[in-house]
C-alpha positions in Angstrom: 111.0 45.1 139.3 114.0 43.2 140.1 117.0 45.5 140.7 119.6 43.3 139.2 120.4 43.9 135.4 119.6 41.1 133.0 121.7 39.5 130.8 120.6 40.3 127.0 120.0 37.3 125.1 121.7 36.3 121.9 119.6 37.7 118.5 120.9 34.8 116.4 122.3 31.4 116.7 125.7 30.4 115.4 123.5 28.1 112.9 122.1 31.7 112.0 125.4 33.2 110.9 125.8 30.4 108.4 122.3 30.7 107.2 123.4 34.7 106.4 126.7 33.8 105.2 125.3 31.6 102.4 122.6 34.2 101.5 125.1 36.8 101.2 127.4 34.6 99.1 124.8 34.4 96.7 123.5 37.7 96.7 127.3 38.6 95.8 126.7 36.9 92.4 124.2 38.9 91.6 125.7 42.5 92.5 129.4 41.0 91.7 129.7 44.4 89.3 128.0 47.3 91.1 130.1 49.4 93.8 127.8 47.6 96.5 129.5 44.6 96.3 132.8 45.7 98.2 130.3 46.2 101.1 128.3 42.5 100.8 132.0 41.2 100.2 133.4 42.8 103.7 130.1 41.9 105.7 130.7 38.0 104.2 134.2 38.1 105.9 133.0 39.4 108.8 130.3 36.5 109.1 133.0 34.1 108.5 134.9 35.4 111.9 131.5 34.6 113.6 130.6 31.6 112.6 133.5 29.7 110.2 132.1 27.1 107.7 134.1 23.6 107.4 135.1 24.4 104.2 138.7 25.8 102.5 
């Protein structure tokens, strides 16, 4: 066993965070009037700090 710690690879790819970004985006239409949505609407933000789209 080598006594040096390894580095912990990344989960997901910055193509990844995109992929969830849009997903959520949509799911946010569909839950747009339950008290859930606050939550979806915070973890799209967050996704956006990751991995910003192109767009405006």
């Amino acid at each position: 066993m080598n006594s040096e710690q390894q580095r912990a690879r990344a989960v997901f790819s910055t193509e990844d965070f995109s992929l969830l970004r849009e997903a959520v985006a949509h799911y946010l239409n569909e839950v747009r009037d339950q008290p859930a949505s606050i939550k979806f609407a915070h973890l799209y933000h967050r996704l956006g700090r990751v991995a910003p789209s192109g767009r405006s």
